[in-house]
KOLVO-538524 format. One record per residue (C-alpha): residue in three letters; z, y, x. Coordinates in steps of 0.05 Angstrom, whole numbers, plus 32768, in hexadecimal, padded with zeros to 4 digits. Each point is the difference from the previous one (the first is absolute). Example, Ala and Ser with C-alpha at 12.3 -4.5 7.8 and 13.67 -1.06 7.14 Angstrom:
<sites>
ALA809C7FA680F6 SER7FF38045801B 
</sites>
This chain:
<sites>
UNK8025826F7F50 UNK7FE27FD78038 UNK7FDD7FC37FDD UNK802F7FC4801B UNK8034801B7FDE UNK7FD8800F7FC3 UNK7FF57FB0800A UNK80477FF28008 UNK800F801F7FC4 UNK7FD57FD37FD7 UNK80107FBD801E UNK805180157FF9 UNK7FE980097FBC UNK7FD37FC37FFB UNK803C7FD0802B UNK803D801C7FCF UNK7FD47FE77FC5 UNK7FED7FBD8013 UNK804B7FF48025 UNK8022801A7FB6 UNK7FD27FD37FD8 UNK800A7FC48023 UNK804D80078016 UNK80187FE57FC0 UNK7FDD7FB98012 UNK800880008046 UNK804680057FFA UNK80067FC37FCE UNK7FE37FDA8043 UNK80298022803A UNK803B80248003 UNK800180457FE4 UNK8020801D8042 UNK7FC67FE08029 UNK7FCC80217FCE UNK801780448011 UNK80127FFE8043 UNK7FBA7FF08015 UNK7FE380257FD0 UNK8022803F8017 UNK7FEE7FE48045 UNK7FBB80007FEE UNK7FFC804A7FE5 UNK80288018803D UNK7FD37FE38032 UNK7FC380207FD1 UNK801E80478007 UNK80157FF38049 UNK7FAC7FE9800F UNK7FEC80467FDB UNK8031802E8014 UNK80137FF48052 UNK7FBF80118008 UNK80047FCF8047 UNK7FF67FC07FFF UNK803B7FEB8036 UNK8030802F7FD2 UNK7FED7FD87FC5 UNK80037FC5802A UNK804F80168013 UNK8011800D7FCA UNK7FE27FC47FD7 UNK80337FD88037 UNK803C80247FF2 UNK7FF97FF67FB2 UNK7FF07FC0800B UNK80327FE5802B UNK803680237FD9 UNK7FF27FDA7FBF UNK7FEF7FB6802E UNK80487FE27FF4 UNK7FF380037FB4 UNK7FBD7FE17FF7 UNK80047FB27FEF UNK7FAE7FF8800B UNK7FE280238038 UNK7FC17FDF7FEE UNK800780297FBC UNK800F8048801D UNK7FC17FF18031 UNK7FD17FF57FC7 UNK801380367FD4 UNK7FFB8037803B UNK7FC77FDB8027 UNK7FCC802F7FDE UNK802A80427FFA UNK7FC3801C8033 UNK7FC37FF38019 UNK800D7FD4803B UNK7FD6802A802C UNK801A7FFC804D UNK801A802F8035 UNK800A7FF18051 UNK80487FFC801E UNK7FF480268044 UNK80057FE08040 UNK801580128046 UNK7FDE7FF7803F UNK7FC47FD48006 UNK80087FEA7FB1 UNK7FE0802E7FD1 UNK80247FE47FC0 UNK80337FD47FFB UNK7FF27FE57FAD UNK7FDB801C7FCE UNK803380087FBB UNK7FE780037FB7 UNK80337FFA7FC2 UNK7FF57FB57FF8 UNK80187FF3804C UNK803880337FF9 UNK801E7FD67FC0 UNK7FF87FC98027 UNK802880178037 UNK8038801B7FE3 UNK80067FCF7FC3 UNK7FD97FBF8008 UNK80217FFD804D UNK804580037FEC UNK7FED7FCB7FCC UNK7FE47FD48037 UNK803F7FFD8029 UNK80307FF57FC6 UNK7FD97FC37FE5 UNK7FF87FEF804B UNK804D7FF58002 UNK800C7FEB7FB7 UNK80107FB47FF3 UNK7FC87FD77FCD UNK7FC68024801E UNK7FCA7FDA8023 UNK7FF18010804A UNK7FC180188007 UNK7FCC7FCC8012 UNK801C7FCA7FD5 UNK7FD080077FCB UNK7FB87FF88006 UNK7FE080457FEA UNK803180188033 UNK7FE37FD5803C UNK7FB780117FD9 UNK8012804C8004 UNK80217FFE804E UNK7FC77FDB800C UNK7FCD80387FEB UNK8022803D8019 UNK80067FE18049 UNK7FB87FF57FFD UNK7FF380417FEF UNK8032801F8034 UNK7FE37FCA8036 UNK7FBA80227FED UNK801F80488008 UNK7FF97FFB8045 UNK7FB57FF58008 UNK7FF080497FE1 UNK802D802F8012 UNK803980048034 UNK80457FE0800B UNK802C80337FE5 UNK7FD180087FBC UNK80057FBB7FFA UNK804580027FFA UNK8002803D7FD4 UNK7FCE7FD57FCA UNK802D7FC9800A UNK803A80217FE9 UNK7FD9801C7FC2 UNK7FF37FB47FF0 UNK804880018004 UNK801280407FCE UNK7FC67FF07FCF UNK7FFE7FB97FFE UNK80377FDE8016 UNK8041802C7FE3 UNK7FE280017FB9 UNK7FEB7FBF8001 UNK80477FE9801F UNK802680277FD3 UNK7FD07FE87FB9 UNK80077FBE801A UNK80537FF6800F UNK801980387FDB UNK7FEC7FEA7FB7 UNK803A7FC57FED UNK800E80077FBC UNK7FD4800D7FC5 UNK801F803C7FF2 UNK7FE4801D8055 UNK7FB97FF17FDA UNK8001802A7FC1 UNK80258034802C UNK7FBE80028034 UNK7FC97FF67FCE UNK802280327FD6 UNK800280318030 UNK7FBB7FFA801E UNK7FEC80057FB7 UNK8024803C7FF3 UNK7FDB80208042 UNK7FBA7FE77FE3 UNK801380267FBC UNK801280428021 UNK7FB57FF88023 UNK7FE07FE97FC1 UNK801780407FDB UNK7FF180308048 UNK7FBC7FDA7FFC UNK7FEB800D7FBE UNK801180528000 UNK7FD17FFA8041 UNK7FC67FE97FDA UNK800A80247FC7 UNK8014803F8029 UNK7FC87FF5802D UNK803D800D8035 UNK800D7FD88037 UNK805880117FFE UNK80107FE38047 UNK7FC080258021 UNK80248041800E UNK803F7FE08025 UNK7FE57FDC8039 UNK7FEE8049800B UNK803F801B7FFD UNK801E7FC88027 UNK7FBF8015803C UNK7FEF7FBA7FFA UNK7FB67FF1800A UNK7FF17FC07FD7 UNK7FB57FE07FF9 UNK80057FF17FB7 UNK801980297FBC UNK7FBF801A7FFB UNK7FE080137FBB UNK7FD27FC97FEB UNK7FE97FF27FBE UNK7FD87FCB7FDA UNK7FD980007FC5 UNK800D80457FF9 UNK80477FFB7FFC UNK803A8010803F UNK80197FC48019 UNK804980007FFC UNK80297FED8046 UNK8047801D7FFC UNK80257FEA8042 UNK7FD07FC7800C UNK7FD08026802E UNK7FBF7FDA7FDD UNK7FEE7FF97FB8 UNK80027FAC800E UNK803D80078020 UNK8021801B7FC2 UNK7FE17FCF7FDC UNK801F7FCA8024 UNK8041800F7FFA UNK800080107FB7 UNK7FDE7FB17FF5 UNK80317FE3802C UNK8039802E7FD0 UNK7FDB7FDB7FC4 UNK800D7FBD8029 UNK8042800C7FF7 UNK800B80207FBF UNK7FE57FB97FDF UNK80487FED8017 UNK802780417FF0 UNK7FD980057FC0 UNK802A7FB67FEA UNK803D801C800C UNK7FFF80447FE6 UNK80197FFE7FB2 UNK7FE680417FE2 UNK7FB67FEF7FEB UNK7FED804A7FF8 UNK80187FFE8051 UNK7FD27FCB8011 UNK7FC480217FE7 UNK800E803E8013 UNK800C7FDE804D UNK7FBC7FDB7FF4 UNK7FD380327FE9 UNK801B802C8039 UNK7FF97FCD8035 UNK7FB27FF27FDD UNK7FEA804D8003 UNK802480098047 UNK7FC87FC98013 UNK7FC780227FE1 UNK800880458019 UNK7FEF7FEC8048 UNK7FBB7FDE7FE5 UNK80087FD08035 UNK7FDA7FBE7FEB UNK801B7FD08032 UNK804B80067FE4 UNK7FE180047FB4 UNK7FF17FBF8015 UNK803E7FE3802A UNK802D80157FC1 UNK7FD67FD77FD3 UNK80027FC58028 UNK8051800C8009 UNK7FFF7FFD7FB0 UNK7FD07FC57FFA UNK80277FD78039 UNK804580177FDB UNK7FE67FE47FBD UNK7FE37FC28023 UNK80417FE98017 UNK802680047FC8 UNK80017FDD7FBC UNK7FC07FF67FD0 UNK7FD28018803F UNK7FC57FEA7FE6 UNK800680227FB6 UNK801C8041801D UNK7FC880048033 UNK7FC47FF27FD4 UNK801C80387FD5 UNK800780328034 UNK7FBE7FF28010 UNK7FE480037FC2 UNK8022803E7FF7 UNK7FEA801E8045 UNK7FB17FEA7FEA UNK800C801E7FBB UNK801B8043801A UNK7FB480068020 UNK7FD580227FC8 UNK804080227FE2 UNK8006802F8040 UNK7FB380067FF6 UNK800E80297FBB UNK8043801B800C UNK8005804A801F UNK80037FFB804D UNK7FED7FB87FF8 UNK7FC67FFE802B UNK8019802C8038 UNK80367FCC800B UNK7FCA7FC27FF0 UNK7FDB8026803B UNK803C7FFD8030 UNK80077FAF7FF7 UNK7FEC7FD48034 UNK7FC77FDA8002 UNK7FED80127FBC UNK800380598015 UNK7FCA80278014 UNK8033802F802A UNK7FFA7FF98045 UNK7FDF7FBC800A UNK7FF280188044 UNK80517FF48015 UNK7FF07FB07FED UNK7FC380078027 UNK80258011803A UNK80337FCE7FF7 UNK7FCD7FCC7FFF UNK7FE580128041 UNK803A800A8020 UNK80137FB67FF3 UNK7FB57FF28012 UNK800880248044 UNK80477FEB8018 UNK7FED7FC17FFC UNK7FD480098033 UNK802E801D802E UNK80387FD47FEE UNK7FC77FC7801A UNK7FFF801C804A UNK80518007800A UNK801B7FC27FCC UNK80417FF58011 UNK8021803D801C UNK7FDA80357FEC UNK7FE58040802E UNK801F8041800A UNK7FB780267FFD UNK7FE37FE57FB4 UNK7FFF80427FEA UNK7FC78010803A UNK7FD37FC07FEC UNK7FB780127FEA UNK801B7FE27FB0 UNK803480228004 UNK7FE480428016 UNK7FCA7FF57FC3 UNK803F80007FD1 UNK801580448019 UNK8008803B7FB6 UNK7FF980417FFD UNK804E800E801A UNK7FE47FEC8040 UNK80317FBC8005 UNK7FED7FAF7FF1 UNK80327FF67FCB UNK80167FB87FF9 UNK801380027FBB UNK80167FB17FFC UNK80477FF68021 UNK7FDD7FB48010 UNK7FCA80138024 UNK802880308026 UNK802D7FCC801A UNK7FCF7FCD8012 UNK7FDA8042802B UNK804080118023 UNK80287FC3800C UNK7FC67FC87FF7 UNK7FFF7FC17FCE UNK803E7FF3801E UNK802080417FF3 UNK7FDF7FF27FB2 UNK80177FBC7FF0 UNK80568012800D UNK7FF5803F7FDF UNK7FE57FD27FC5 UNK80277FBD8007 UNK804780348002 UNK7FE480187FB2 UNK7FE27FB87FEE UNK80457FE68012 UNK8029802B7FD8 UNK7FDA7FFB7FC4 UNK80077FB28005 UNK804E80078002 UNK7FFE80307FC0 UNK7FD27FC27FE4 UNK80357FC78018 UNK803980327FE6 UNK7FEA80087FBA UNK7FF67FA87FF6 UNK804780088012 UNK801D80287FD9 UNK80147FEB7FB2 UNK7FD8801A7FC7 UNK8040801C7FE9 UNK80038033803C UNK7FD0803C7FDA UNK80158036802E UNK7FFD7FD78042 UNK7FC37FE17FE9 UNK7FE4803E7FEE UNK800B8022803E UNK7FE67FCA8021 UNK7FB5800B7FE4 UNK8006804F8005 UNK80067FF48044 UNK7FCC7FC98009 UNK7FD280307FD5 UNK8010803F8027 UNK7FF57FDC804A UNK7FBD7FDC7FDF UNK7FE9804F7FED UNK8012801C803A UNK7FE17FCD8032 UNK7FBF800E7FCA UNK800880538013 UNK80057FF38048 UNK7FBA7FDF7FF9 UNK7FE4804E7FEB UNK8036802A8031 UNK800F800C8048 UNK80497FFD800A UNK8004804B8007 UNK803680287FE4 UNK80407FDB7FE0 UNK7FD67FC47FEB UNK801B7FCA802F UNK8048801D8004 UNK7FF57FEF7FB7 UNK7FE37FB88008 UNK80307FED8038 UNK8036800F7FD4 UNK7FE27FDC7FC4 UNK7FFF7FBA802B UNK804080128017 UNK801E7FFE7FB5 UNK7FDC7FCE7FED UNK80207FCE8039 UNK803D80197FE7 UNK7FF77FE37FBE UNK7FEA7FB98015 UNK80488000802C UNK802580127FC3 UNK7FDB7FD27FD7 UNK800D7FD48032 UNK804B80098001 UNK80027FFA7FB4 UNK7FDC7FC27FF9 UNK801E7FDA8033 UNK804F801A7FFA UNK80197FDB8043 UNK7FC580168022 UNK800F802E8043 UNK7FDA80318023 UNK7FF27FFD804B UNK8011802F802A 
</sites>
């Protein structure tokens, strides 16, 4: 039997186990039809990515099932998460004609953009109570950025690229976004999108530890299948162990998207009434972020959990004990079994690859230097600057692991302080939305810090990561739910208040 469909196999297996133990609590938050539905979506789209053995029959016939099942779904936001890492979001060319060699280039993300997210866009477009576009400030912030970077387009490559990146700022950025940001109106539209991003992150946590365990990358052997040639899902280990990367394409990758599943779980986790559920759900979520022994997420989900604790009640008390807890753990891994292999994996304090925080620190050291000679706007040639060119690994590339730094070298200080202010914005309306909302108000209030703690962690992993992969579909979409919830908090603190459209 060829080996992806040894692989599917196993995640089927691995999928039906973590779908069957958590139905029972997901559908005392959403409707039991709405459960299903995408969960069957989600294994039909898995078979469909194994067995067409093409990706533009996979890509078909993903449409078709999707569009037949559009009328019933209430959150499109919702279905997006949960399928948004059914593959690896490794991309293919749409031919041309004539003097164009491609027309777009079309992964899995863009295609569930397309055919849900789009539809989405145009519906709230002509829906009444949803603000135009532009009204609110991390919209201007955001329109702001991607103009820049479409303006800048056209100094590197030529006219009709340009406008083929543009409209990728349009599918990746601006639809998700969008549709987070005007489709979430009830409280209800946020349980059903954490919930289902979530229940996504599970499904990977599970894939993710058979991997390391296994020693089998699961997803490897399709892009294969599909004759997709993809520069990551290679085998890399640490510390002697296989680094885990299920769809993600990169170990950190992974490890992003199960913290920001934690993010949200510090919400879901208040609302879910079984307690066996919500440890089960934890400690899944916990050893889902592990597997990928990726440090710089280790460390975004315990600043989400710090940040979530610091804005609620008895910070101060809670805080000192998870700290003191945290420093206490210290010499117990030290005489536990497997103790010190993990102590060794810890940042700052590990002696495993200190070389990666090494390089980190001179890559801050050196853009900086570049950044000097082109401020404002950036240049399209950093990459070929004598620092840069010192930075260069063994792959061959200069990898710009610090989403930051790789903003301020493309699109300038400029380019660098929207990208930032759009964030620092948001989390000041979260800030301004919690004072507002009565003590009372748990779940509101609680889903308020999750998401304050989730955009602090991610904006913490983006520090250590390259937006490669899913990761700022993910962080787009993040902001865009988060400005959702300071409108409705809005709306429910101020009851003859109206929205502008």
């Amino acid at each position: 039997m060829p080996e992806h469909l040894r692989a599917l196999i196993v995640i089927v297996i691995l999928a039906t186990a973590v779908f069957s133990l958590a139905g029972k609590t997901a559908t005392q938050l959403i409707p039991a039809r709405d459960f299903k539905r995408r969960r069957n979506l989600w294994f039909a789209l898995t078979l469909l990515a194994f067995l067409t053995h093409s990706f533009w029959l996979y890509a078909a016939a993903a449409t078709f099932c999707l569009l037949l099942t559009r009328r019933q779904e209430h959150t499109p936001l919702a279905l997006f998460f949960l399928l948004l890492f059914v593959m690896p979001p490794a991309t293919v060319q749409i031919p041309g004609f004539g003097l164009i060699n491609y027309l777009i280039k079309l992964d899995h993300p863009r295609l569930l953009a397309l055919v849900i997210l789009l539809p989405a866009f145009f519906t709230l477009r002509r829906q009444p109570g949803v603000i135009r576009f532009g009204r609110l400030w991390p919209d201007r912030l955001l329109l702001a950025y991607l103009l820049l970077v479409a303006l800048l387009y056209l100094r590197e490559t030529t006219l009709t690229d340009s406008l083929r990146q543009s409209l990728y700022l349009l599918i990746d950025v601006l639809l998700p976004y969008y549709v987070a940001s005007r489709g979430l109106r009830q409280l209800q539209d946020f349980r059903d999108a954490l919930l289902a991003f979530t229940l996504a992150a599970m499904v990977l946590a599970l894939i993710g530890l058979f991997e390391y365990a296994r020693h089998w990358l699961l997803y490897r052997a399709l892009l294969g299948a599909l004759d997709i040639e993809w520069g990551l899902m290679g085998y890399l280990g640490r510390g002697g162990s296989l680094r885990a990367v299920a769809t993600a394409g990169q170990a950190i990758v992974l490890g992003y998207i199960l913290a920001v599943a934690i993010g949200f779980y510090l919400f879901l986790q208040g609302v879910t009434t079984s307690r066996l559920q919500r440890w089960l759900g934890g400690l899944l979520l916990a050893a889902g972020l592990f597997v990928p022994l990726s440090r710089g997420p280790w460390i975004g989900a315990a600043i989400m959990l710090a940040t979530f604790i610091a804005s609620g009640r008895h910070a101060l008390k809670r805080l000192f004990l998870l700290t003191m807890a945290g420093l206490l753990s210290l010499p117990l891994l030290m005489i536990i079994p497997g103790g010190q292999k993990l102590l060794d994996l810890l940042p700052f304090i590990g002696s495993v690859e200190k070389e990666n925080i090494t390089y980190r620190e001179r890559l801050i050291d050196n853009s900086l230097i570049v950044i000097e000679r082109n401020p404002w706007l950036g240049s399209v040639d950093y990459r070929k600057t004598p620092e840069m060119q010192s930075m260069i690994q063994g792959q061959g590339i200069v990898d710009v692991v610090n989403t930051y730094l790789g903003v301020a070298l493309e699109v300038g200080l400029v380019g660098l302080m929207l990208f930032t202010a759009f964030f620092v914005t948001i989390l000041q309306g979260i800030r301004q939305a919690l004072r507002r909302l009565p003590r009372h108000q748990n779940e509101a209030r609680n889903l308020g810090r999750a998401l304050l703690a989730t955009l602090c962690g991610v904006l913490v992993i983006i520090f250590t990561v390259s937006s490669i992969s899913i990761i700022p579909v993910v962080y787009w979409s993040v902001a865009g739910i988060a400005v959702a919830y300071v409108q409705w908090v809005r709306l429910q603190t101020q009851p003859h208040a109206t929205l502008d459209r």
